[in-house]
C-alpha positions, 0 to 999 in steps of 0.5 A, a space after each residue: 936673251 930678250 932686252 927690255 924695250 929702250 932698255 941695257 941689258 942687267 944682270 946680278 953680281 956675285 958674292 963670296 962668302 968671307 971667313 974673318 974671325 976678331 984677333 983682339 984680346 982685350 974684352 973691351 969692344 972696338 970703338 966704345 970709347 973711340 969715334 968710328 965716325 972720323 975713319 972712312 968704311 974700309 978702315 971700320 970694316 977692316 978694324 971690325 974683321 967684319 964684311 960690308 956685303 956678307 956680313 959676320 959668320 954665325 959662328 964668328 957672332 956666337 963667339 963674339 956673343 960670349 966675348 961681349 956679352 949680350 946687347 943690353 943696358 944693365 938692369 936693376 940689381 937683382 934683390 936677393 930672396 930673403 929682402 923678397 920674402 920679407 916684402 911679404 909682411 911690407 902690408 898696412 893689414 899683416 902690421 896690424 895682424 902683428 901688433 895684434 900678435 904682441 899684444 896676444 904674446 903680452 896677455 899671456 905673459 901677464 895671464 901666465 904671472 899672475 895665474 900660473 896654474 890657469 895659464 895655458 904651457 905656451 901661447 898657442 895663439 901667438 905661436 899659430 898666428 906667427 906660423 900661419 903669417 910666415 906660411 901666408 909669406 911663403 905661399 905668397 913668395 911662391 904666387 909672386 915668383 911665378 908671377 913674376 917668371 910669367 911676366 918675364 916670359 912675356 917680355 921675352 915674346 915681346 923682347 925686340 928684334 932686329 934684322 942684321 946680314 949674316 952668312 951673306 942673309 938678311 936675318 932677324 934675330 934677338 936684338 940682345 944678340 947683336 955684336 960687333 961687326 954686325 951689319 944693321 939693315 935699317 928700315 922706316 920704323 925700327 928702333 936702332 939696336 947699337 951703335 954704329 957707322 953707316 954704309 949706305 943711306 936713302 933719304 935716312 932720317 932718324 930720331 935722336 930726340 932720346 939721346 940727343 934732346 933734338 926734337 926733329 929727326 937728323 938726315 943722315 949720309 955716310 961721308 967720313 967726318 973731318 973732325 969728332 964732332 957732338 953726337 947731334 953732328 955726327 950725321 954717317 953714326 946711327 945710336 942705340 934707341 933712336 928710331 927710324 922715321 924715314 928711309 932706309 940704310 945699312 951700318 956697321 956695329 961699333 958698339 952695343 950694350 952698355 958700351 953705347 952712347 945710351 949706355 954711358 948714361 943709363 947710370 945717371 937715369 934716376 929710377 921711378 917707381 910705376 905708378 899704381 894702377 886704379 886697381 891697386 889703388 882701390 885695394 889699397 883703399 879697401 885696406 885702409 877702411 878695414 884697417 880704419 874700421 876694425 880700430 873703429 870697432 874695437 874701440 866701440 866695443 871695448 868703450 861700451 864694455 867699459 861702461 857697461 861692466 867696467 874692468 875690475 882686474 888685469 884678466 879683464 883687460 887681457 881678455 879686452 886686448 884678445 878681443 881687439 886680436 880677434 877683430 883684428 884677425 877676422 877682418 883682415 884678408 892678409 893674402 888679397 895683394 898677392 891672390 891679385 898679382 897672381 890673377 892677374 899674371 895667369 889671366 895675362 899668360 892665358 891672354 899669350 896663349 891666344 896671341 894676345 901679348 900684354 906688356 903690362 899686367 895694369 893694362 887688363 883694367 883696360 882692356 875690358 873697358 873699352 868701347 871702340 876699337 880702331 883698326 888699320 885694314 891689312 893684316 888685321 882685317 884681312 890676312 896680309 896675304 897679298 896676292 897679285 890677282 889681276 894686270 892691266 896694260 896697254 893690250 888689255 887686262 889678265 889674271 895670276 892664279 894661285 894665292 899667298 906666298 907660294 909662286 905656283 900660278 899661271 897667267 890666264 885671260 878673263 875667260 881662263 885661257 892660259 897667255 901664250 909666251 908670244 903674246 903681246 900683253 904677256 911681253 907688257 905683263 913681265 916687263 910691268 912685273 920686272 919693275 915692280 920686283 926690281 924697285 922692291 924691298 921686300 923678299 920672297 924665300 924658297 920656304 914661302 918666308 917672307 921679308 918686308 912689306 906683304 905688298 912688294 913680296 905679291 909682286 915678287 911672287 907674281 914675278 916667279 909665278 909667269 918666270 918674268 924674272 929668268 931673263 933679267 938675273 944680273 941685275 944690281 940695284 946702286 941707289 934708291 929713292 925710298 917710298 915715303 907716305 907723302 911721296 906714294 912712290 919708289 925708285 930704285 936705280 939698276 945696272 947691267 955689271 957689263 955695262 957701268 954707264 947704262 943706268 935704269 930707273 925702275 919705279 913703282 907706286 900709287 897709279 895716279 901719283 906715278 902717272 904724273 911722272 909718265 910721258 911714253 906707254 909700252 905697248 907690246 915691244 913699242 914704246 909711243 907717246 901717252 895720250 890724255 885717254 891712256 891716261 883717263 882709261 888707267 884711272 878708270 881702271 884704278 877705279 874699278 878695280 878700287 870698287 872690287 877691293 883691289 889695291 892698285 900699284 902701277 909700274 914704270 921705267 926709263 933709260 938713264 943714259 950717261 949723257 943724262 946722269 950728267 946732269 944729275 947731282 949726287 948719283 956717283 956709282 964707283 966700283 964698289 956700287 956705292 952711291 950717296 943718297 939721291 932723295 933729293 935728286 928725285 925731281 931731276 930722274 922721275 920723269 920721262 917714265 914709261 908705264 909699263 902697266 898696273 897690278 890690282 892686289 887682293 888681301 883678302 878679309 879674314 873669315 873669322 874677323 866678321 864674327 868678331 866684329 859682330 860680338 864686339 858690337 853685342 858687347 858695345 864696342 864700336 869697330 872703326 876702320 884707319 886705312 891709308 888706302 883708297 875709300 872705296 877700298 876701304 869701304 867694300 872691306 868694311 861692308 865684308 865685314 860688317 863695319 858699315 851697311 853695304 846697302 847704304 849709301 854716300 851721306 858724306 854730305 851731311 857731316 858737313 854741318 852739325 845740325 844735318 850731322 844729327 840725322 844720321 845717328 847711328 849711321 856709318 858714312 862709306 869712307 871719309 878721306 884725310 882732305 875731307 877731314 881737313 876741310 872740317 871745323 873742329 866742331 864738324 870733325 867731333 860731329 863725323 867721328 861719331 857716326 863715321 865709322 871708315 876712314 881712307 887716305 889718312 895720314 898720322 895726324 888724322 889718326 892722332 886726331 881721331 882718337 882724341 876726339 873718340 876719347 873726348 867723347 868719353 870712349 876708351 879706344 883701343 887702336 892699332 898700329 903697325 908703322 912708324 907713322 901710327 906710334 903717336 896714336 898708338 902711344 895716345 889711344 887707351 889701349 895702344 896696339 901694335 902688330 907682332 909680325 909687320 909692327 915696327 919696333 917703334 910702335 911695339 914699344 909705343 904699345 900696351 899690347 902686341 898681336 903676334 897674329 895681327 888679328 882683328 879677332 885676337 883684339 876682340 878675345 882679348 876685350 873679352 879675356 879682359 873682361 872675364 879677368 876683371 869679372 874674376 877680380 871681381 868675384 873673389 873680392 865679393 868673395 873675400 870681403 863678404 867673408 870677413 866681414 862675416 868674420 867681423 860681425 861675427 865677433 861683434 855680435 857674438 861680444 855685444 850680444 854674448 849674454 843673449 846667446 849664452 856665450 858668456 858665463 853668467 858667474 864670470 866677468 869680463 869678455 868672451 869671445 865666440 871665436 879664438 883669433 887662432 880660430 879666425 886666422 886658421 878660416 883666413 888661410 883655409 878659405 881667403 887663398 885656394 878658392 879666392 885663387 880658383 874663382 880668379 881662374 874661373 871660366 866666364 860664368 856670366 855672359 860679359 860680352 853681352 854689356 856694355 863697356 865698363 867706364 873707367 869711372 866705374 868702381 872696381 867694388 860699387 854700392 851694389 856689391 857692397 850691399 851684397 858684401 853686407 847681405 852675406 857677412 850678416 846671413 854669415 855671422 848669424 848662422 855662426 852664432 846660431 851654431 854658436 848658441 845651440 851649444 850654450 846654456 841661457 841662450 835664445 835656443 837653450 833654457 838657462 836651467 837645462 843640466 848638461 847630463 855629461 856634468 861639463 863645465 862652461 868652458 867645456 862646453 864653449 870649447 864645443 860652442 866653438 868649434 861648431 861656430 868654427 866649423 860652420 863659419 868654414 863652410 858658410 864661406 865655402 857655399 859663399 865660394 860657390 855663391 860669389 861665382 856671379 852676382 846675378 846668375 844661380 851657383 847652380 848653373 855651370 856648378 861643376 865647370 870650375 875644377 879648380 874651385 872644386 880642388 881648393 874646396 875638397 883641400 879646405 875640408 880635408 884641412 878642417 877636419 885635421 884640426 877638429 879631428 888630430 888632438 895636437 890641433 884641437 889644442 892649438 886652435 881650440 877645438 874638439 871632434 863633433 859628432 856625426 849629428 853635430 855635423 848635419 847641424 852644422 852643413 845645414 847652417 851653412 849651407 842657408 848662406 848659398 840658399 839665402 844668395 840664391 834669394 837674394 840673386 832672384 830678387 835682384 834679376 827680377 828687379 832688373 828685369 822690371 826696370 828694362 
């Protein structure tokens, strides 16, 4: 067996695996009302049945899973069905449709006393308006339910996780699943999952600022407490919902759920209500004016009744009262709260099924707003598949074929040749590569799985790849200085089992920082002395190798002999291999290390990602690079993918001042650092974000700082994040980010929205789903709205105007309406819910990626549309009453004096007046269906792409022809069968409502195109 150069030979321990099951009766958890922090590790070992090194069996945790129950805090309790369905009836507009309902009840108790004979056997009217309310809620109750198991299977793919050490594995699981007994892997980043007694730390920090109210993070060691002590001090305890921020560390799992120290309290949490979104808001205003306004006119109407005709009996101030029903009926869209709920739930759900996870349904406003989108550089631009691909050391450069995570490759010269075994630069390679796995946190699984940082894991994989490993198996790691932002290095402490007092430390890091701490080099089998031009021929190297986009990570190590370890406080190593953090001994071991070579590693752009950023600038959207790795990096990455122009050059010195700033507009820099960024003013700093478009070696306050200042510009920004480090700026950004695969728990929690992928084009379909849902919102409110205002003008008109159209009868007194509220309320069912739903499911009709962004200021429902709401409600009432008069003596289409040769009397031929009124008023929204597609693209484009629409418009039809054509529904609702005559009549009618649209449409995009 070969040694290492001035190194003791290291091997790894073995392991059994321990059977231990919980003897305990009682359903009480251990420790939740006792302080594991006062007993030393074996006592809460033993008292757990647990093991410190193999953790719980999976059987033993799947029974205490059923003991325990799950690791969550107690929810709200659930409300029960009936109080669901009656939230139903919980609107401004269905307490108007009521009030509506007993007045119409009250009219024809009073019509019935007073004129039995003439009094219809039951109020039909009341009864169909009940009926068609409770199936509205029922329907309605259906959608919400859906929607709300679509939002629960969202927050089951964004529930949490957490890594534990089961059957001797380092396993992530369900965060609800955690027990007892389980051994927490902790790491920067992640959210504590339960309580818990530390086993091991480094340089552990955590935020307790949530429990403890301590505004900065606690260090934490694993030393037994004299005395119990406020959870502040309880410094060997980590607690459910605090998060990392800061090295790494293992403990036992005391409590979990409500047995936690967060449990205890959840109870006296007061629950807030959600704020509403703009949206939501907005539909609630657009209610209110309809409420407001059908009063308004109501009140206008029978005001101007009065004065002209004056009410002379009871009959006509019932027929008033019906009036007021009937406005109140055509105006009112009772199922609009819930078509948008389940728009938005199904829009979200398909937005899951493209990778696209998001956490709440408000939160699609946003996404089709925004016009920046900030983005790390690894794993989202490119595939986070790092690959160790080229070495240099001291003899020279070589290259690793093979790619990903599989360990197949051989090494190779520049040329191809394969490295002999006996090669000198072959000894250099596997050295620099036994030092780069063995300070490493990261694993490699036989089934190309990996765990950790995609970085560590490439050189664990170049290690298999060249065997470098075979002869260094009996190894074990004692301590560890963790790699830290500020520090840009790693050290981790080994030992050979044989030999207890021989210690070395294995480090790897930035070259630069890691060359600082480097006194000797290996060359071949020697170790010699490094000069000043081994030093400047390394850094030249970083530099080339950082121009063709490697990512460069040197390796070093040194002996630790006895007499040296000594000297150094905190390093105490017994037999168990426990040692206490030596974080702060880190000056005292890092130095004297002996380079050993540098790895150059690719993480190859996505080939989809160009394409994606090409659209997101089509559709207005400017796409920013955040890195922390080196400028130049940063920017041939950037110049792959389109972010900036690969043939510009460094204008870096022209952001240094506001008026030479002004001439690069519309410029991308190559890459600006976090020094450079320091350097700035505040006014400087503004002047660079907007041209700057690569930024590299940033720290978190320069990401915070870069997106307050894009918003400050007026920009909804979305950002990405996947550390610890990035939660501020995520939590900050419109629309925060978070990376599903190497996001930390933190930052998913801090997000809006989460990548399963860690897609760069996931962000960019998810902008355009959010837009294609907002434009959906969008078309059924044209829709929904210009078909009641339809409605209202309809019964306006036909009232104020019913001596012209012959709809009153001119030997009778008192008020006709054109339509039965009956009548109304049956179109309100049949056409507001099946094609209002379908045009919220409807495919992009416009091209929405070729707009600008929509400002968060913008209206959901602006001038514009309002005007089109009005053009359309009117083409609609008019062609209705048309119908209407056609059937009417005396109106503007029929002669007073004609003689009905059938000998019916007005009523009679009202009641076919109406349902001609009836039927085409159904088909005019109908047409109106196909017509709100788009604002300003024809209905026929496309006509046949939404099978959805076409379904709840075949249903519509087949629904309207029962109750024109089933006696038992001609009595309920009025009406009587039409002729094969009468219904090309009334198809013709109706259809001038898509006709008319389609003028309207053309003179729109015609006044567009003249003011470009």
């Amino acid at each position: 067996m070969s040694d290492l150069p001035r190194e003791t030979q290291l091997h790894s321990p073995s392991t059994s695996s321990l059977g231990l099951s919980l003897n305990s009766s009682s359903d009480s958890q251990p420790y939740a009302d006792a302080d594991p922090s006062i007993l030393d590790i074996n006592a809460v070992e033993t008292a757990l049945h647990t093991s410190v090194t193999n953790g719980l069996r999976s059987e033993e945790a799947r029974a205490r899973l059923e003991k325990y129950g799950r690791n969550e805090l107690a929810g709200k309790p659930a409300v029960p069905a009936w109080k669901r369905f009656l939230v139903q009836f919980q609107d401004p507009l269905v307490y108007l449709l009521l009030v509506a309902t007993i007045i119409s009840f009250v009219a024809w108790v009073i019509e019935r006393s007073t004129n039995p004979s003439g009094a219809e056997p039951l109020p039909f009217d009341c009864i169909v308006i009940v009926v068609i309310l409770i199936v509205n809620a029922v329907l309605g109750f259906i959608q919400e339910n859906r929607a709300e198991a679509a939002v629960e299977a969202l927050s089951q793919m964004t529930a949490p996780h957490t890594t534990v050490l089961r059957d001797g594995r380092a396993v992530t699981i369900n965060t609800a699943e955690v027990v007892p007994g389980d051994i927490l892997i902790l790491g920067e980043g992640d959210t504590v999952s339960a309580d818990g007694r530390l086993l091991s730390a480094a340089s552990l920090r955590v935020a307790e600022a949530s429990l403890t109210g301590e505004s900065l993070p606690v260090a934490k060691k694993t030393g037994t407490l004299e005395s119990t002590k406020s959870l502040g001090d309880r410094t060997n305890m980590v607690f459910n919902g605090t998060a990392i921020t800061q090295g790494t560390g293992r403990a036992i799992v005391t409590s979990t759920g409500m047995k936690t120290q967060v449990g205890k309290i959840a109870d006296m949490l007061s629950q807030t209500k959600e704020d509403s979104t703009p949206l939501e808001r907005e539909m609630d205003n657009v209610s209110k004016i309809l409420g407001i306004a059908v009063v308004i006119i109501a009140a206008v109407v029978l005001a101007a009744l009065w004065l002209l005709e004056g009410f002379h009996s009871i009959d006509d101030v019932i027929e008033s009262l019906l009036l007021a029903v009937s406005l109140a009926v055509a105006a009112v869209p009772e199922g609009l709260a819930t078509i948008l709920t389940v728009v938005l739930a199904l829009g979200v759900q398909r937005m899951a099924k493209h990778n696209a996870i998001v956490k709440k349904l408000s939160s699609v406003e946003t996404l089709g707003s925004a016009s920046v989108i900030c983005s790390d550089k690894t794993g989202t631009l490119t595939r986070n598949e790092m690959t160790v691909e080229t070495l240099i050391t001291a003899s020279g450069e070589v290259k690793v074929t093979g790619t990903g995570y599989v360990p197949v490759g051989v090494l190779v010269g520049l040329e191809g040749e394969e490295i002999e075994t006996s090669s000198p630069i072959r000894r250099e390679v596997v050295t620099a590569l036994v030092a780069g796995s063995i300070a490493n946190n990261g694993e490699l699984r036989d089934e190309g799985e990996i765990i950790g940082d995609p970085t560590e894991v490439s050189l664990l994989v170049a290690a298999r790849k060249v065997h470098a490993m075979d002869d260094y198996q009996s190894i074990e790691r004692v301590a560890e200085i963790p790699f830290t932002s500020e520090r840009k290095m790693q050290t981790v402490i080994a030992r050979d089992k044989a030999d207890a007092d021989s210690l070395t430390a294995f480090a790897k890091g930035a070259p630069d920082i890691l060359l600082e701490h480097c006194s000797y080099i290996l060359v071949g089998d020697h170790v010699r002395a490094m000069t000043q031009g081994d030093r400047q021929d390394i850094l030249a190297h970083v530099e080339r190798l950082s121009n063709q986009a490697y990512r460069t990570l040197g390796q070093a190590y040194a002996p630790l002999h006895v007499a040296r370890m000594q000297d150094i406080d905190g390093v105490r190593v017994d037999v168990s291999g426990r040692v206490e953090d030596i974080a702060e001994q880190a000056d005292a071991i890092e130095h004297d290390y002996i380079w050993a070579g540098m790895v150059g590693i690719i993480d190859p752009p996505r080939t989809e990602v160009r394409d994606s950023i090409a659209e997101a600038h089509r559709a207005g959207i400017r796409t920013i690079m955040i890195t922390g790795d080196h400028p130049l990096t940063a920017a041939r990455i950037a110049a792959d993918l389109g972010i900036i122009d690969e043939q510009q050059g460094d204008t870096r010195e022209s952001v240094y001042g506001l008026e030479r700033a002004e001439n690069i507009t519309g410029r991308a820099l190559t890459a600006l650092t976090g020094d450079e960024l320091d350097a700035m003013s505040d006014d400087e700093f503004n002047a660079a974000v907007r041209h700057v478009s690569v930024y590299a070696r940033v720290a978190p306050e320069h990401k915070m700082r870069i997106v307050k200042a894009l918003q400050s510009h007026g920009n909804i920004v979305a950002m990405t994040g996947d550390g610890v480090n990035d939660a501020p700026a995520v939590k900050s950004a419109d629309i925060g980010v978070a990376m599903g695969i190497t996001g930390t728990e933190v930052t998913k929690q801090s997000a809006k929205m989460i990548l399963a992928d860690d897609n760069f084009s996931t962000i960019v379909e998810a902008v355009k789903e959010g837009r294609i849902i907002f434009e959906n919102i969008r078309k059924f409110l044209r829709y929904l709205l210009s078909s009641n205002v339809g409605e209202v003008f309809t019964v306006f008109f036909g009232v104020v105007l019913a001596g012209v159209l012959g709809i009153k009868d001119p030997s009778s007194t008192g008020v006709t309406v054109p339509l039965l509220a009956t009548q109304l309320l049956w179109i309100n069912l049949l056409t507001d819910a099946a094609p209002a739903l379908a045009m919220g499911v409807d495919g992009q009709t416009d091209d929405v990626m070729n707009r600008a962004p929509r400002k968060m200021s913008d209206r959901v429902i602006d001038a514009a549309m309002w005007c089109d709401i009005a053009f359309i409600g009117i083409i609609m009432a008019a062609v209705t009453l048309i119908g209407i008069d056609l059937y009417l003596p005396g109106g503007l289409f029929t002669d007073i004096s004609a003689v009905n040769v059938n000998g019916a009397s007005h009523d009679e031929q009202m009641v076919m007046a109406r349902t001609m009124g009836f039927t085409i008023l159904v088909f005019a929204q109908l047409f109106n269906a196909l017509a709100s597609r788009s604002a300003t693209q024809s209905a026929f484009k496309n006509l046949f792409s939404n099978v959805w629409l076409w379904g709840a418009i075949a249903l519509s039809v087949v629904l309207q022809l029962a109750v024109i054509y089933i006696p038992a529904l001609n009595t309920a609702f009025g009406t009587t069968p039409l002729h094969p005559h009468q219904w090309f009549e009334a198809l013709g009618l109706a259809a001038l409502v898509l006709a008319l649209s389609e003028v309207y449409k053309c003179v729109a995009r015609l006044v567009v195109k003249r003011h470009r």
